[in-house]
N, C-alpha and C positions, 0 to 999 in steps of 0.2 A: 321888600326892596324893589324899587321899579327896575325898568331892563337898562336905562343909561347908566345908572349908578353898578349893578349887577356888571357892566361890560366894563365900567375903569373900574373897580374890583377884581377884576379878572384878567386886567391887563397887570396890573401892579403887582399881584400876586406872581404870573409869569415872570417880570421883571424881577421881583426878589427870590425868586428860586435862582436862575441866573449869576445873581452876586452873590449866591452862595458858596463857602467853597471848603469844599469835604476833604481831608487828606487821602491818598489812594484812589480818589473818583472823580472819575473826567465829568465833565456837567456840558454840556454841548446842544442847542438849538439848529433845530431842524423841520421846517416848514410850523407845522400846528405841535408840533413836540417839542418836547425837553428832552434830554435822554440824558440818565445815569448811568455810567458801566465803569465797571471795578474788573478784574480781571475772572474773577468767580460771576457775575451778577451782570444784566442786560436791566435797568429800569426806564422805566419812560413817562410821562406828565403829559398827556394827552388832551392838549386843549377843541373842544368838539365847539360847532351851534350850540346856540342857547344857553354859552355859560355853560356846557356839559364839561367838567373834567372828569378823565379817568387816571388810575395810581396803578401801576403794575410791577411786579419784582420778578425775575425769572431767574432762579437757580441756574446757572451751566454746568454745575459738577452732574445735577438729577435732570437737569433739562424738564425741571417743573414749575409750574407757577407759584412761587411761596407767598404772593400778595398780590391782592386783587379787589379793589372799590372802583365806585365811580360817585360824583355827589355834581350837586347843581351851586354855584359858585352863591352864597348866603351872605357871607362876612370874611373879611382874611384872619380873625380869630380862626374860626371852625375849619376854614382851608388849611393854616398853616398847621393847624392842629393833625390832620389824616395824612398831611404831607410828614410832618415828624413821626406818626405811627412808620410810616412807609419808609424810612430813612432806618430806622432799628432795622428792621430786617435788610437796607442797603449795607450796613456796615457791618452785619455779621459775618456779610459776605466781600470783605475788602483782602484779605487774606484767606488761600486757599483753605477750606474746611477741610481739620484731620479725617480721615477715615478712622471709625472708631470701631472696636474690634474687642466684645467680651469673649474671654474662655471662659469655659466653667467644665467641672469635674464633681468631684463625688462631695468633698467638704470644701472646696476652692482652694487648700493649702498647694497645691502641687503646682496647678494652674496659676496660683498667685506668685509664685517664685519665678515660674516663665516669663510671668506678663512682664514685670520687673525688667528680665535680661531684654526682653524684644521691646521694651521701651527705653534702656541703654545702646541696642543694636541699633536702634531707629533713628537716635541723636547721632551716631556716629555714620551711618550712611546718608543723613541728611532723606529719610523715606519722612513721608506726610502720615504717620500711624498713631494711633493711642489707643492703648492696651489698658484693658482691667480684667479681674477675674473675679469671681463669684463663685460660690456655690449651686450644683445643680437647681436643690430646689427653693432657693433663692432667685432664682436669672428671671421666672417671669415677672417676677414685678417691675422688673427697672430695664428690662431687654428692648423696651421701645425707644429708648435712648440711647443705641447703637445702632451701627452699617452694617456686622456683621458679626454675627457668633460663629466658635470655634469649640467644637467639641471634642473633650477629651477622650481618647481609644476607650476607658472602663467606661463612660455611657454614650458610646455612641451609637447603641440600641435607643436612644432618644432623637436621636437626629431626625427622624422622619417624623417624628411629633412636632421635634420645634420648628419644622420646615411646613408644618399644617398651621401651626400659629401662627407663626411671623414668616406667610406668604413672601409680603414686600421686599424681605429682607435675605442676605446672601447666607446660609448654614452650612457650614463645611466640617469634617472630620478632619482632626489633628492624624496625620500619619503615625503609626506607633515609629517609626523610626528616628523620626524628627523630634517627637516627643520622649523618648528613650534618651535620648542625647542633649536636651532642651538644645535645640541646635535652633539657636535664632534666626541665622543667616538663610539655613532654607528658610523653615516657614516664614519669610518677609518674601522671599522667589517662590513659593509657594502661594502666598495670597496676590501678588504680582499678576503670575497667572492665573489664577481664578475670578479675579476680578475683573479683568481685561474685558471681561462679554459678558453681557448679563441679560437675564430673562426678560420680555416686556410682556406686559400681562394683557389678559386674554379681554375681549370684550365681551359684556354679559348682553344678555336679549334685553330689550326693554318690553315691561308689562304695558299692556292698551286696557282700556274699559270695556270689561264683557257683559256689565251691566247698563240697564237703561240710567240715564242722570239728564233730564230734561231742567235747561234752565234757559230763561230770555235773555241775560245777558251776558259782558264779559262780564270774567272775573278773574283775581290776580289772587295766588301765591303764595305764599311764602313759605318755604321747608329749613329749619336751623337745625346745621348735622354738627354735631362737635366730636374730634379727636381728641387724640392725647396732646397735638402741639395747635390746632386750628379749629376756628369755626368759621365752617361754609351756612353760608346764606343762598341756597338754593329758591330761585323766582321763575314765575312763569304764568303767562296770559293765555286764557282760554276764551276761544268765543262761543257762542252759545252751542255752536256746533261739536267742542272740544277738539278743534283745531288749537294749536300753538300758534299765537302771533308773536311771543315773545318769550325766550328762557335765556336767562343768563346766573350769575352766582356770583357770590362776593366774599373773598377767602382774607379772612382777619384773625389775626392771634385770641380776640375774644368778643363777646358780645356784648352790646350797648342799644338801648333804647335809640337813640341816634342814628345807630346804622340804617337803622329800617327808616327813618326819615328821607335817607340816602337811595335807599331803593325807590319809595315812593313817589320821592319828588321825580326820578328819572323816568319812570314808569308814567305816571299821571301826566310828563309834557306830552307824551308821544298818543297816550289814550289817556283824556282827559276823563271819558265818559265812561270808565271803569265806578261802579257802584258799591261794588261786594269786593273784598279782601277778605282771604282766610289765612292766618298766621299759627304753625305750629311750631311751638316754645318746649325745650326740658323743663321739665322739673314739672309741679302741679299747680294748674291752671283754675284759677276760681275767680267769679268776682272780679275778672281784667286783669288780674296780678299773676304773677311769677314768682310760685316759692321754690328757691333753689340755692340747695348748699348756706342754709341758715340766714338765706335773702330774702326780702319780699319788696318786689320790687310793678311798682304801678306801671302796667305795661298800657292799660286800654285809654284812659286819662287823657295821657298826652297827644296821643294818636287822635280820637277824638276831637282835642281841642285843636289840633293842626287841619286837620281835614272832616272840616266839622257834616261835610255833604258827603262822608263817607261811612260804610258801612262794614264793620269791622267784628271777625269772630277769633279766638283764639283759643287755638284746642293744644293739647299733651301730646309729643311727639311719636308716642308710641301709639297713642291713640290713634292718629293720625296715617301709623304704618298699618296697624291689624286693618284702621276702615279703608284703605286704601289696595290692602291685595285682597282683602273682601269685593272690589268691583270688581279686579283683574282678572274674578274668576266665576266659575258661576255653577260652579260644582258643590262646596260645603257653605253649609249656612252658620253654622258656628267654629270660629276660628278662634284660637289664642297666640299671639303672639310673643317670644321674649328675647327681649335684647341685653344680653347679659356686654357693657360698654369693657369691664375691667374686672382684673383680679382683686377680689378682695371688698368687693358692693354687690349691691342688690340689684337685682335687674331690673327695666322696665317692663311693664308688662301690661298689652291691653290684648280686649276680646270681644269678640260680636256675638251676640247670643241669639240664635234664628232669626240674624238680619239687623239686631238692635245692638246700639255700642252702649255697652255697660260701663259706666262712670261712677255711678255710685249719689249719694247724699249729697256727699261733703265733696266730691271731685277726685279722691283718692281710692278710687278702684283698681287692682294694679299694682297699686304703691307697695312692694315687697320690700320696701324699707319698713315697714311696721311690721313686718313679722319676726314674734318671736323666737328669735335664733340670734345666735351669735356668729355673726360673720368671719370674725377673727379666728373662727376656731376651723376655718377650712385651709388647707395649707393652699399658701399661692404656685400653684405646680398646677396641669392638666386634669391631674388625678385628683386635688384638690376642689379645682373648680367642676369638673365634672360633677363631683356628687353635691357642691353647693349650687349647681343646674338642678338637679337631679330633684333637688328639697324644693325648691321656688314651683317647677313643672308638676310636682306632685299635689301643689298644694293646687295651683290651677287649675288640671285633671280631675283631682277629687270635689272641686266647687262648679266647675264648668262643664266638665266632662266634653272634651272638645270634638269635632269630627278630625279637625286638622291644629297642629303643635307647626307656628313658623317658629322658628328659632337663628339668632344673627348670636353667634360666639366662635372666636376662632381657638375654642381652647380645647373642642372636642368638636364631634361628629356626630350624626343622627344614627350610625349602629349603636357606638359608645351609648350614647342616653337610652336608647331605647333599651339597651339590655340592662341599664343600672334603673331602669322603670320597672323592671319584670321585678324589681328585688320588695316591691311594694304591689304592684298591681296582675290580676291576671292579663297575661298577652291579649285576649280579646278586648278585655277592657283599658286600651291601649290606642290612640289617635293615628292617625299617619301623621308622620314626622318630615319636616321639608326645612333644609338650613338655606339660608340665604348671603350671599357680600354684602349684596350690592342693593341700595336698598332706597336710595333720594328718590325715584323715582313714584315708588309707594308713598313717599309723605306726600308728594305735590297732588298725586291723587283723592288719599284720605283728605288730604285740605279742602279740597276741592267740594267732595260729595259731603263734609260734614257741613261745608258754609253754605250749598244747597238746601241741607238739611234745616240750619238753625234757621235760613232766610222763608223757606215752607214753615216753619212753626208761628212765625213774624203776623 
């Protein structure tokens, strides 16, 4: 599309957001912007140069960003198309979101009869609450889909676990009196005041390059981090010096070949002469493709045929993290990595072996989804996952033999694992163990020195 066509395309497109008209959301223009606000939500349609627009959503209850693109004005198909992505998450938030609030107890019955009353008391005082209960060792699987758990007096010897798990989230003890009494009234003056203040969380150091990565040009990017409700698109320009010229992120409900069009077109106006791109994708990477969750989807293809004078690698995310705190550090030569994402799967799992990232034949090195074990048969509880850690790490250890075990899981700790390794291995024969949060920072790395890598075999 030339640029005159590109600019009445981009004016028209503003124009019909405009006559748009949402119930509950004011639509209001203001210099280069649009702005959406609902009483819960700030959103804003950012018209930039160049035909740049950007899509933003900002939670006011979390005071966080729940949506985040930017793309280069193409067609009003594809525009209005990331505009209506972005409009889902406006109207989720046009009505104050409940605070949502599991109990759980020993079998859930006790806790289920509560939730019941405090979600009768809730309608009658007009509070913004919604109660469910569960069983203790039932709540991991589905506790990611709540504001706050409430534990019952008989385990609230578990509170300090699920307060290791779910960091982000508010865990409180049911007072035995309130609970003695199922007395709803307090505990809704009970969670009132606890909830009034809440934690903000801590900032992690960022890892640097403690290894040499000598390269002549830029290069750009990409790290795809996915939770349970988003996928971030973490990007970032390096110059030959591995300065940042650029990092930004692009937080979407889910991933689409598309998106990354979206990065790169914004990316490639600003540094056209970017040559090398490194992309790391879930799931396992072969052949330009993406197999993932019974997908196989042509990742390299289109990319290619888009930016046909570009040069394009795509590696496995995990792969991506082990090669990436591998430069951070410059102490062990062989590292394994495992990122155990969820209860109830297989971890990811990569590893450098004296300096070399092991992939394998077929690209599925890692892949602890082919091992023979039955998943199912680990309870979804700490103590579950733990020892389904425990089996993946052993079998790594006993093929690798690592200097250093990273490990990302919030369902245990590196005492916990190390002592359920002694039940298999002698303690000598045993890695140093290091857990980590926080972690984008390690993929943008690994992308980095692996697109070196693959661009030195070229």
């Amino acid at each position: 599309m030339d640029e005159f066509l590109r600019d009445i395309h981009t004016l028209l497109f503003k124009e019909w957001i405009l006559i748009q008209s949402i119930e509950g959301c004011n639509i209001k223009e203001e210099g280069k912007k649009v702005i959406l606000t609902t009483p819960y939500c700030h959103a804003e349609v950012i018209f930039n140069d160049h035909n740049l627009i950007e899509l933003s959503v900002t939670n006011l209850v979390t005071d966080k960003i729940d949506f985040y693109l930017h793309f280069q004005m193409h067609t009003m198909s594809h525009a209005i198309s990331l505009y209506t992505e972005m409009l889902q998450c406006v109207k989720q938030l046009i009505n104050e979101p409940p605070v949502r609030v599991l109990l759980t107890c020993t079998s859930g019955l006790t806790t289920g009869m509560f939730a019941a009353q405090l979600n009768e008391a809730t309608m009658l005082l007009s509070k913004n609450y919604e109660f469910d209960a569960i069983a203790y060792h039932e709540l991991y699987d589905i506790a990611k889909n709540y504001d706050v758990i409430l534990v019952a007096p008989q385990v609230s010897s578990k509170k300090t676990k699920l307060e290791t798990c779910f960091k982000k989230k508010t865990v409180l003890t049911i007072p035995s009196t309130i609970f003695a009494k199922y007395d709803a009234g307090a505990l809704l003056e009970f969670l009132d005041e606890h909830l009034s203040s809440r934690r903000h969380p801590t900032t992690a150091r960022l890892p640097v390059i403690s290894r040499p990565v000598p390269h002549q040009t830029k290069i750009l990017t990409i790290a795809t981090v996915r939770t349970s409700h988003r996928t971030r698109m973490i990007y970032r320009v390096f110059d030959p010096n591995n300065k940042t010229l650029l990092d930004n992120e692009v937080v979407k409900f889910d991933f689409q070949v598309n998106d990354l069009f979206d990065i790169l077109d914004t990316v490639l106006l600003f540094h056209p002469d970017i040559p090398i791109i490194g992309i790391s994708l879930p799931g396992i990477i072969r052949d330009g493709y993406m197999d993932l969750h019974n997908q196989r989807i042509n990742v390299l293809r289109p990319l290619n045929k888009r930016y046909p004078n570009k040069r394009f690698y795509l590696f496995n995310d995990v792969n991506a993290l082990v090669s990436g705190y591998y430069i951070s550090q410059n102490k062990y030569q062989t590292i394994s990595f495992l990122y155990q994402a969820s209860t109830g799967g297989a971890c990811g799992i990569g590893s450098v072996f004296k300096g070399q990232l092991i992939e394998g034949a077929h690209k599925i090195a890692g892949e602890a989804k082919f091992l023979p074990f039955n998943k199912e048969e680990f309870k979804k509880t700490p103590e579950g996952q733990l020892e389904c850690l425990t089996y993946q790490a052993a079998a790594v250890i006993s093929i690798y033999d690592p200097e250093m075990l990273i490990v990302s899981s919030k369902y245990t700790n590196k005492h916990e694992l190390r002592e359920s390794l002694k039940k298999y291995f002698p303690e000598e024969y045993l890695p140093n163990i290091h857990f980590i949060e926080h972690f984008k920072e390690y993929g943008l790395l690994g992308a980095l020195i692996l697109s070196i890598q693959e661009e030195n075999k070229g």
